[in-house]
N, CA, C, O and CB atoms as a CASP TS submission, in Angstrom:
PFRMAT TS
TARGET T0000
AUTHOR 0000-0000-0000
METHOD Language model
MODEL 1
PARENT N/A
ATOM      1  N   UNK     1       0.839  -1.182   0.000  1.00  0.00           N
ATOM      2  CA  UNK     1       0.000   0.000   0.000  1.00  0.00           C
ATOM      3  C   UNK     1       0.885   1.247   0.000  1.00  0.00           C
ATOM      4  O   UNK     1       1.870   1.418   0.719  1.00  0.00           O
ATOM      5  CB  UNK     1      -0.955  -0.003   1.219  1.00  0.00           C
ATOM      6  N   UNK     2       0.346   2.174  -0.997  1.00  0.00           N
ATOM      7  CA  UNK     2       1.318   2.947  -0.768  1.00  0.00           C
ATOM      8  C   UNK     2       0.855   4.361   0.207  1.00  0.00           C
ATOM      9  O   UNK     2      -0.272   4.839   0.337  1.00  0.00           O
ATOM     10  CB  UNK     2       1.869   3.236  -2.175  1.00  0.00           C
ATOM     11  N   UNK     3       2.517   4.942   0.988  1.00  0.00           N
ATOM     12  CA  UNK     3       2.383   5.778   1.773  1.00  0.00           C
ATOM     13  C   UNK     3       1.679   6.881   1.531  1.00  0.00           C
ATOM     14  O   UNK     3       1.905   7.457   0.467  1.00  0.00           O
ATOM     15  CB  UNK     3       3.310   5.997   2.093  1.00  0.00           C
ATOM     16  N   UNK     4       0.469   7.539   2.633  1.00  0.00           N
ATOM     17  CA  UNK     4       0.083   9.010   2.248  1.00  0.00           C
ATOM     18  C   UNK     4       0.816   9.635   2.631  1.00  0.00           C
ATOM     19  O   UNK     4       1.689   9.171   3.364  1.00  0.00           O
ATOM     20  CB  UNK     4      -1.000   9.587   2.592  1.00  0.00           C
ATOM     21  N   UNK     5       0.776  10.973   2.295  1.00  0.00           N
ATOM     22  CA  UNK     5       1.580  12.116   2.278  1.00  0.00           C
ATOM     23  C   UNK     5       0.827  12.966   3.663  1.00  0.00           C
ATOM     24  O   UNK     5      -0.308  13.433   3.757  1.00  0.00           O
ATOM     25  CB  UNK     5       1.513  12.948   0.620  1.00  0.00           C
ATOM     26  N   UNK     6       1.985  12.942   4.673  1.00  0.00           N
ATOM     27  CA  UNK     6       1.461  13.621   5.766  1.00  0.00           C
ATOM     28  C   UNK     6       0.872  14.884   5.830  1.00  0.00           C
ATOM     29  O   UNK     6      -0.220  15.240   6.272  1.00  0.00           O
ATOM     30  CB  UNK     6       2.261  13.681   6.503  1.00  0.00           C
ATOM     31  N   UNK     7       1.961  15.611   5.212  1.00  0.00           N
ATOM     32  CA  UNK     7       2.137  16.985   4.852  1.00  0.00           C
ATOM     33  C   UNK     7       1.315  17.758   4.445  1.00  0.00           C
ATOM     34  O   UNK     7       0.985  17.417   3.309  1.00  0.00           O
ATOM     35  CB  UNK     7       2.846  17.134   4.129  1.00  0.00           C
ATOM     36  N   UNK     8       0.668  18.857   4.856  1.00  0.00           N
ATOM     37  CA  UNK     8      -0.634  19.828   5.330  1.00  0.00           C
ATOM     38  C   UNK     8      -0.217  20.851   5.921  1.00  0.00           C
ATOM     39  O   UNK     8       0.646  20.865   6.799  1.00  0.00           O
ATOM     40  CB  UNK     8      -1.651  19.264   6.291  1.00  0.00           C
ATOM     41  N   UNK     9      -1.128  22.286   5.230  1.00  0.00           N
ATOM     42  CA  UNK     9      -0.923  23.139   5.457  1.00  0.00           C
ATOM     43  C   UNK     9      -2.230  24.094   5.526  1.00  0.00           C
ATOM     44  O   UNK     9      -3.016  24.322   4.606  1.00  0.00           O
ATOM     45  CB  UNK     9      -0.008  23.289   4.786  1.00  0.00           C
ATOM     46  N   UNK    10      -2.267  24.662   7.035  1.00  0.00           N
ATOM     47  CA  UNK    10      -3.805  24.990   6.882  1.00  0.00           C
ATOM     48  C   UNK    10      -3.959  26.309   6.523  1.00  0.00           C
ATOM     49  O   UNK    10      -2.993  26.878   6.015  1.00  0.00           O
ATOM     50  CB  UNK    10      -4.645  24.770   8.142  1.00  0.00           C
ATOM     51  N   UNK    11      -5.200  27.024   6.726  1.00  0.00           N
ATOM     52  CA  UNK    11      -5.454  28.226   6.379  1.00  0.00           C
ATOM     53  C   UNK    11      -6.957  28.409   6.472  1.00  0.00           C
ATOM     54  O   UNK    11      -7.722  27.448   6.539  1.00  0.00           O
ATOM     55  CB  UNK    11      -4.888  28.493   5.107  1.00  0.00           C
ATOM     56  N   UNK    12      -7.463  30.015   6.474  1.00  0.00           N
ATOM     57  CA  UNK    12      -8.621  30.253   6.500  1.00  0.00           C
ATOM     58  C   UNK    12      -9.241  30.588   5.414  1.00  0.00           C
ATOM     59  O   UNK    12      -8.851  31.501   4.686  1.00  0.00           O
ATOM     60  CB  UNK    12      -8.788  30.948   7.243  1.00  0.00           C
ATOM     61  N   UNK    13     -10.654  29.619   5.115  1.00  0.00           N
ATOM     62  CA  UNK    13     -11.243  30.294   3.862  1.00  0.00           C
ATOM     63  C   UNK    13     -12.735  30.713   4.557  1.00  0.00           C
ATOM     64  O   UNK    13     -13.461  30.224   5.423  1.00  0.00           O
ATOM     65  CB  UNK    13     -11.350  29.123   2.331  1.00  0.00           C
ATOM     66  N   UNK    14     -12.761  31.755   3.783  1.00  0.00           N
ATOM     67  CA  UNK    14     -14.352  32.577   3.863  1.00  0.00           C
ATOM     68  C   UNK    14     -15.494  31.831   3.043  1.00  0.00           C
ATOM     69  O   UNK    14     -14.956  31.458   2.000  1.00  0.00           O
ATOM     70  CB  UNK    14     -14.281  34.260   3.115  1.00  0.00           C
ATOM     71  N   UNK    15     -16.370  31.580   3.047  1.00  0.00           N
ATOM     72  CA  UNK    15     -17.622  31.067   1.976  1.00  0.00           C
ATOM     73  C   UNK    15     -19.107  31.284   2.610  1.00  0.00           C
ATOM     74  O   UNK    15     -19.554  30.756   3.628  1.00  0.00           O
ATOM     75  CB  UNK    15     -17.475  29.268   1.627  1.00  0.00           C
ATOM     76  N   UNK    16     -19.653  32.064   1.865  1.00  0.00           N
ATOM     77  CA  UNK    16     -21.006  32.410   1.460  1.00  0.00           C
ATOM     78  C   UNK    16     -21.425  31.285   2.259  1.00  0.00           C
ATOM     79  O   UNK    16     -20.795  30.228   2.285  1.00  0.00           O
ATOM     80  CB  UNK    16     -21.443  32.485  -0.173  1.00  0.00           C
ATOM     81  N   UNK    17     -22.581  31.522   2.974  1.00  0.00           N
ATOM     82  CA  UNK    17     -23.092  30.521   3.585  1.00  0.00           C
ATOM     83  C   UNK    17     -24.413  29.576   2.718  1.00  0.00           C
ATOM     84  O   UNK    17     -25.070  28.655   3.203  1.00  0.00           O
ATOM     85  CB  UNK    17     -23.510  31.191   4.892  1.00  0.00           C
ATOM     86  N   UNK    18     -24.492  29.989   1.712  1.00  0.00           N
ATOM     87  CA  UNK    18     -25.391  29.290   0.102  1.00  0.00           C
ATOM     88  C   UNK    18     -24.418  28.319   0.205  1.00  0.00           C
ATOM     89  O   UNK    18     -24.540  27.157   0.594  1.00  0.00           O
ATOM     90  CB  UNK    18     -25.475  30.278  -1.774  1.00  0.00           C
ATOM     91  N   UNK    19     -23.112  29.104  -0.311  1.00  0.00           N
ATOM     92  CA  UNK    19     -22.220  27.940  -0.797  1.00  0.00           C
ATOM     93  C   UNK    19     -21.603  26.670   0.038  1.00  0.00           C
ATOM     94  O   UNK    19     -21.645  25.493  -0.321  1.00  0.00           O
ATOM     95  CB  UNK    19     -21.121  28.574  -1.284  1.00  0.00           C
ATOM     96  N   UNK    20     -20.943  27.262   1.397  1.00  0.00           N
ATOM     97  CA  UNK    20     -21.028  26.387   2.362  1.00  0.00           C
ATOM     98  C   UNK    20     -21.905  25.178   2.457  1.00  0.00           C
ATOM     99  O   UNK    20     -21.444  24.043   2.580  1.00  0.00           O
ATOM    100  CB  UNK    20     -21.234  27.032   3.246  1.00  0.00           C
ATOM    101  N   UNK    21     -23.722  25.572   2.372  1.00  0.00           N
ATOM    102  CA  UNK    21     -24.388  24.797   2.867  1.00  0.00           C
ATOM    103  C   UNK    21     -24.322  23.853   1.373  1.00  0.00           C
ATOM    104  O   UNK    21     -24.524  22.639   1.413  1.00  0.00           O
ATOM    105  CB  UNK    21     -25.751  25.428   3.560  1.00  0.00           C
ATOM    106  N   UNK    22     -24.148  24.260   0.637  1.00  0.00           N
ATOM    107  CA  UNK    22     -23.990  23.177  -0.597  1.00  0.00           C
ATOM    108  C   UNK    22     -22.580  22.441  -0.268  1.00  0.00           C
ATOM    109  O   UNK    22     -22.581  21.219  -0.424  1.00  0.00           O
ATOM    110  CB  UNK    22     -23.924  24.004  -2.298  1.00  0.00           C
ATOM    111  N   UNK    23     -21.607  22.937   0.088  1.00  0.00           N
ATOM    112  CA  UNK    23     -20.815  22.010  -0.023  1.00  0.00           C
ATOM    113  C   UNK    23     -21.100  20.613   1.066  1.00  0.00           C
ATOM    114  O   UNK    23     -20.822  19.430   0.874  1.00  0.00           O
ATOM    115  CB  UNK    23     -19.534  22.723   0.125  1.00  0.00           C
ATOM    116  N   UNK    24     -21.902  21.417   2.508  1.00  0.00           N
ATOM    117  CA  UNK    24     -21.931  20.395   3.238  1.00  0.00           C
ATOM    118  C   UNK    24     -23.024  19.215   3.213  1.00  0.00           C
ATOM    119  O   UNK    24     -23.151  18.289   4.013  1.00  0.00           O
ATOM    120  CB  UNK    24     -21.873  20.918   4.297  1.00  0.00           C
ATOM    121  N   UNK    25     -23.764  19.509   2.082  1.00  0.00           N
ATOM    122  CA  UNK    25     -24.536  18.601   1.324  1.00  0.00           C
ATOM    123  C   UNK    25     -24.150  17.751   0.779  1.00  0.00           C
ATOM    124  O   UNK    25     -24.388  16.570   1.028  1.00  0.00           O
ATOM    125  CB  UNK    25     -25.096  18.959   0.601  1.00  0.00           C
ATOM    126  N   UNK    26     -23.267  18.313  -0.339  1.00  0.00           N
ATOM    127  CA  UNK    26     -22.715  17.222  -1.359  1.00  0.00           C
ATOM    128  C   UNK    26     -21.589  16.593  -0.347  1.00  0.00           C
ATOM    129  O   UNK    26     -21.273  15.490  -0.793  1.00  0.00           O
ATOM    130  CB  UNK    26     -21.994  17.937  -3.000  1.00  0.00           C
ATOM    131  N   UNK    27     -20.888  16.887   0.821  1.00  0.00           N
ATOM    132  CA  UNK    27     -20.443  15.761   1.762  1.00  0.00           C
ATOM    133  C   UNK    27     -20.665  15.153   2.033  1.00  0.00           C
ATOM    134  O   UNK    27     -20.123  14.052   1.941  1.00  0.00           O
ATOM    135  CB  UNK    27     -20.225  15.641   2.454  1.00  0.00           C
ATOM    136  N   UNK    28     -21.519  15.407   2.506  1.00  0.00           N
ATOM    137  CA  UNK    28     -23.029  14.248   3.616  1.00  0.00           C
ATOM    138  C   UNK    28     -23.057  13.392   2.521  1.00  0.00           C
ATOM    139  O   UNK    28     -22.569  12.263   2.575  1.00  0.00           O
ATOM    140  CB  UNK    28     -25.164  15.035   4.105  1.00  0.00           C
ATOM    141  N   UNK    29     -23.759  13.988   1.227  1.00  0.00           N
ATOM    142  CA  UNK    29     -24.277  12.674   0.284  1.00  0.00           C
ATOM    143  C   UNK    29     -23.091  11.935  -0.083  1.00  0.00           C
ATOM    144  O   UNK    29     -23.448  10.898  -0.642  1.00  0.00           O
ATOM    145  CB  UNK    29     -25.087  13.089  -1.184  1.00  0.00           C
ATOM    146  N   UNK    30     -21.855  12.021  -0.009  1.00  0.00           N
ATOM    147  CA  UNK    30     -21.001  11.520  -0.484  1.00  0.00           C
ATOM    148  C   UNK    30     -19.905  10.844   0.562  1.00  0.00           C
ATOM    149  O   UNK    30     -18.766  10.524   0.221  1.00  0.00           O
ATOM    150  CB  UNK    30     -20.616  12.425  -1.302  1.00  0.00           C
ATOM    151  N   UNK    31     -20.454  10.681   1.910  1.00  0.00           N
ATOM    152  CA  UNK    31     -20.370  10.236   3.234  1.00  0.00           C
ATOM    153  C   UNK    31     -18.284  10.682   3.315  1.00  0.00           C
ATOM    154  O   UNK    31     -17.333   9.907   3.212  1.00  0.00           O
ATOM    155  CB  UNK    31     -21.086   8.137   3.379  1.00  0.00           C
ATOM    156  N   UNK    32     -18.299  11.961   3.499  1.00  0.00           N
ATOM    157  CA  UNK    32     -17.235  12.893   3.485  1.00  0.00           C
ATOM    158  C   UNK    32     -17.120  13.575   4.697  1.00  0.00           C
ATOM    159  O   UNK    32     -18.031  13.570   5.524  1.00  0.00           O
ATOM    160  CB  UNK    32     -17.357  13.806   2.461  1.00  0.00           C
ATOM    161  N   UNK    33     -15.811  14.302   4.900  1.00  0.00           N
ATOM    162  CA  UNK    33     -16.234  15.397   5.942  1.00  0.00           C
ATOM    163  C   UNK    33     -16.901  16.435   5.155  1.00  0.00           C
ATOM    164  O   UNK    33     -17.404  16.100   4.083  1.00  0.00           O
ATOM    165  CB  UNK    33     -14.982  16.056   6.790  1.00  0.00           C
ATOM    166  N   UNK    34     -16.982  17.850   5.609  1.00  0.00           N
ATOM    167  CA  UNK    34     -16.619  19.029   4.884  1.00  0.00           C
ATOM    168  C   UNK    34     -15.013  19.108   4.658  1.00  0.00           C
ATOM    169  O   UNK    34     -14.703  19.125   3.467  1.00  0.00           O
ATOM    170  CB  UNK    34     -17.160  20.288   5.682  1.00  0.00           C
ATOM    171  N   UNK    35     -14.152  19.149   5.393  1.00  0.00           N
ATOM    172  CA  UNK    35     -13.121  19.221   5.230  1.00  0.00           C
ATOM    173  C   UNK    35     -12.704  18.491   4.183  1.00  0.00           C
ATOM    174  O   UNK    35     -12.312  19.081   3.176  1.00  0.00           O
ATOM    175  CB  UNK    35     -12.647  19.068   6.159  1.00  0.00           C
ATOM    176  N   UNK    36     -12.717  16.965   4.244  1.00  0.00           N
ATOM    177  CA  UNK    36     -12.734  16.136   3.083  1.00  0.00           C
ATOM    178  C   UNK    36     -13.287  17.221   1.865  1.00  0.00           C
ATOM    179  O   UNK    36     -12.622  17.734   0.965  1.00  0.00           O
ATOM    180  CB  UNK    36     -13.768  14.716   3.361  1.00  0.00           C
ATOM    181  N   UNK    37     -14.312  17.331   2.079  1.00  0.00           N
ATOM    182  CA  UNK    37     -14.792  17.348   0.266  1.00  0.00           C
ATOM    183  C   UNK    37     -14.012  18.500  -0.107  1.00  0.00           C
ATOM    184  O   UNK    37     -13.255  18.238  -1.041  1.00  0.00           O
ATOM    185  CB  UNK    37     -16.700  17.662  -0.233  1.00  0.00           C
ATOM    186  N   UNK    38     -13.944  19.606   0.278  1.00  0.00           N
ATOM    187  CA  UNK    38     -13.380  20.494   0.280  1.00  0.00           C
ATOM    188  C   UNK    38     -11.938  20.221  -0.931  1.00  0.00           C
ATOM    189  O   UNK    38     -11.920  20.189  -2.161  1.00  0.00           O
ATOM    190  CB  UNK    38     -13.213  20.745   1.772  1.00  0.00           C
ATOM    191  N   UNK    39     -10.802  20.053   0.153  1.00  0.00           N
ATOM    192  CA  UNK    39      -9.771  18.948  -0.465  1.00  0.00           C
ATOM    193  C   UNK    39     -10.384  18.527  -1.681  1.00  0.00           C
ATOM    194  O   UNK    39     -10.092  19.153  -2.699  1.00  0.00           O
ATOM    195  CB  UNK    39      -9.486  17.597   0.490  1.00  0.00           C
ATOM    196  N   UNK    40     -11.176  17.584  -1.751  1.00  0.00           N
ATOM    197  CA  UNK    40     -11.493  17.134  -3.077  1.00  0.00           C
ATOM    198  C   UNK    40     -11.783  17.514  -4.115  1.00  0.00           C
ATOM    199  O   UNK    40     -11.429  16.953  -5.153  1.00  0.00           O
ATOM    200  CB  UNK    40     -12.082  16.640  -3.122  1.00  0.00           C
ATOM    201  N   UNK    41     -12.512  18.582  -4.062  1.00  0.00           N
ATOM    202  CA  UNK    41     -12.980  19.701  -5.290  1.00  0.00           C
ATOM    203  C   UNK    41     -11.557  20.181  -5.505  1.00  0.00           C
ATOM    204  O   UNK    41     -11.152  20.207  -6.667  1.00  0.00           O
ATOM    205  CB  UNK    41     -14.219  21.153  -4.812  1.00  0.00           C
ATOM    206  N   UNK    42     -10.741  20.569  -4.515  1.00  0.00           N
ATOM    207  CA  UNK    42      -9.507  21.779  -5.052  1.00  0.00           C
ATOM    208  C   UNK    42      -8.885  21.080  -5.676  1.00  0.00           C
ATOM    209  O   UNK    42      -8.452  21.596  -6.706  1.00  0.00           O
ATOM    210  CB  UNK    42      -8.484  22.591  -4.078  1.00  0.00           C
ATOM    211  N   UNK    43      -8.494  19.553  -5.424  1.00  0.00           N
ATOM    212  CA  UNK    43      -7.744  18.664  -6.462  1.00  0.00           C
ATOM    213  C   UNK    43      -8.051  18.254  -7.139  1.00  0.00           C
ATOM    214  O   UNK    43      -7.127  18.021  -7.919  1.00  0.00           O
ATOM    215  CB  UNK    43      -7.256  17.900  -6.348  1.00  0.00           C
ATOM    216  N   UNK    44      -9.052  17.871  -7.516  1.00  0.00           N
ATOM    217  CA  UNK    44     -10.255  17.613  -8.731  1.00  0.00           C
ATOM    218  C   UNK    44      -9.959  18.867  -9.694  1.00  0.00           C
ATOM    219  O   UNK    44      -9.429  18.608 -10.775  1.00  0.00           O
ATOM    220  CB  UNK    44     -12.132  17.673  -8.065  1.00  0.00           C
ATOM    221  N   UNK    45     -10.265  20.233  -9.381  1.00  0.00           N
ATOM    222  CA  UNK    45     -10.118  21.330  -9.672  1.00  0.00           C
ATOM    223  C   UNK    45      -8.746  21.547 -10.525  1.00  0.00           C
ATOM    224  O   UNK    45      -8.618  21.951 -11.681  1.00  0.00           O
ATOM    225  CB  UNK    45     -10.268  21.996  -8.518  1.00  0.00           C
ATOM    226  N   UNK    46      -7.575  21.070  -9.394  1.00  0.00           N
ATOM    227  CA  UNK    46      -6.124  21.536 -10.118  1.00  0.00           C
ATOM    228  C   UNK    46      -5.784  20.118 -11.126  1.00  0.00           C
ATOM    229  O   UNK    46      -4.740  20.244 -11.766  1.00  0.00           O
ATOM    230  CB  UNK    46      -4.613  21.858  -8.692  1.00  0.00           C
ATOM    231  N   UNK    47      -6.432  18.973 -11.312  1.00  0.00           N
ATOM    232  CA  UNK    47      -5.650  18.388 -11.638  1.00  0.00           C
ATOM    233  C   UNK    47      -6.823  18.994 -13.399  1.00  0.00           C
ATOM    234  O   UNK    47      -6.551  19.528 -14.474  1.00  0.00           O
ATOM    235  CB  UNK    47      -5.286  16.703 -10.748  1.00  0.00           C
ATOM    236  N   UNK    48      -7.478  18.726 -13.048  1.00  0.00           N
ATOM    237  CA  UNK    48      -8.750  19.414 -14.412  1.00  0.00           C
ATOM    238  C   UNK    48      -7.795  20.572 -15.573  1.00  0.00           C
ATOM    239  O   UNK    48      -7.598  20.666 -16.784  1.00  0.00           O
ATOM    240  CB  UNK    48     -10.444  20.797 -13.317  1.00  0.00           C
ATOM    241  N   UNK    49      -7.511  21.110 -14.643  1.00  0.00           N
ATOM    242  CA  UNK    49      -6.568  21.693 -14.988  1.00  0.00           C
ATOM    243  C   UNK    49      -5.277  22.048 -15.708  1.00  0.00           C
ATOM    244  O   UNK    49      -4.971  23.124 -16.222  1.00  0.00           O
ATOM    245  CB  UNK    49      -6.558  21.697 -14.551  1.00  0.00           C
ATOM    246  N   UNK    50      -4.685  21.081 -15.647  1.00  0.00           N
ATOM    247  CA  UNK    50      -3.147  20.563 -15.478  1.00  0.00           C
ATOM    248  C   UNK    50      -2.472  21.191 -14.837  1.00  0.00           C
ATOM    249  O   UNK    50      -1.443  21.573 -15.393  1.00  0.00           O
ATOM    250  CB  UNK    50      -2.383  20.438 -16.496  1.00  0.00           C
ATOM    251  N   UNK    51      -2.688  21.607 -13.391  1.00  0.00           N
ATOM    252  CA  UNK    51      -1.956  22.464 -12.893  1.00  0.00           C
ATOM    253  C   UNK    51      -1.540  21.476 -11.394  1.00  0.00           C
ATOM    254  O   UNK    51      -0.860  21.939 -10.479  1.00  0.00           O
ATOM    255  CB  UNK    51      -2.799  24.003 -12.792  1.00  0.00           C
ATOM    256  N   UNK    52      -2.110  20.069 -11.405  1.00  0.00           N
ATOM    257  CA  UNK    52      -1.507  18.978 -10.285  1.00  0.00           C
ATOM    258  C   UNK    52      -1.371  17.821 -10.994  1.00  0.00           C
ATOM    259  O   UNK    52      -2.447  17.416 -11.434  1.00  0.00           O
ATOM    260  CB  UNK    52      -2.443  18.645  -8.945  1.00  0.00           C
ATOM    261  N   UNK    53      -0.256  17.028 -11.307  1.00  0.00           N
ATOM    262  CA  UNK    53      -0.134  15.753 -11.672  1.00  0.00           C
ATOM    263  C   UNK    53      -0.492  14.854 -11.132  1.00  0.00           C
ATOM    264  O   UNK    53      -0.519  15.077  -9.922  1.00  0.00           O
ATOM    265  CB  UNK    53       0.722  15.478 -11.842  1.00  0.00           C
ATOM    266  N   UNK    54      -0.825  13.823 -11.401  1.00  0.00           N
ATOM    267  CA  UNK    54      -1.430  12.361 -11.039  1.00  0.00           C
ATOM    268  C   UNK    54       0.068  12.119 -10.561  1.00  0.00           C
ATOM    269  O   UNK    54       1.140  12.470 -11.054  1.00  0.00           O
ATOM    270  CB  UNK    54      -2.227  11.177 -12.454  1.00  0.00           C
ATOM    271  N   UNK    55      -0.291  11.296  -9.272  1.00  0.00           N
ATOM    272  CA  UNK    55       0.643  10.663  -8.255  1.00  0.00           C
ATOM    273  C   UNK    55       1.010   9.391  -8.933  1.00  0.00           C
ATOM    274  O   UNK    55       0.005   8.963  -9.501  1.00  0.00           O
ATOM    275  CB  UNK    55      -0.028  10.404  -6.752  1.00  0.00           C
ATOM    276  N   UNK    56       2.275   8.427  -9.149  1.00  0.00           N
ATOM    277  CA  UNK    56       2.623   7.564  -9.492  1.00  0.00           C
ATOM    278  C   UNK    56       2.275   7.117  -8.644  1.00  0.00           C
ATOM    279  O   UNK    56       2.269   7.688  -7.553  1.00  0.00           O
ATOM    280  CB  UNK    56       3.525   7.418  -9.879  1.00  0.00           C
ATOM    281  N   UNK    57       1.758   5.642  -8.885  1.00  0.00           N
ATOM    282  CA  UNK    57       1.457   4.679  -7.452  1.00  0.00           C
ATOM    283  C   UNK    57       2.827   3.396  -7.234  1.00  0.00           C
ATOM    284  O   UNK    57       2.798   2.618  -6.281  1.00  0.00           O
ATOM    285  CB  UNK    57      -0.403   3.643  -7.749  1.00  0.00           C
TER
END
């Protein structure tokens, strides 16, 4: 199995409380934290992108 990456760096984000409550929806339905999903959209987001590479496994 390979190792996760410990390494985290926090910070404060602001969000509309519309948007918030959507995100903590699509958590719930997707049995997530908020925190989790969060994370997930931004890397979803950068890799959409090409601005994060896919991890070699």
């Amino acid at each position: 199995m390979a190792k996760k990456d410990t390494t985290t760096k926090s910070f404060i984000l602001r969000v509309d409380t519309e948007t918030m409550n959507a995100i903590e929806k699509w958590a719930a339905d997707e049995f997530r934290s908020t925190n989790g999903q969060l994370q997930w959209i931004i890397t979803e987001a950068l890799r959409k992108s090409g601005r994060l590479k896919k991890k070699k496994e």
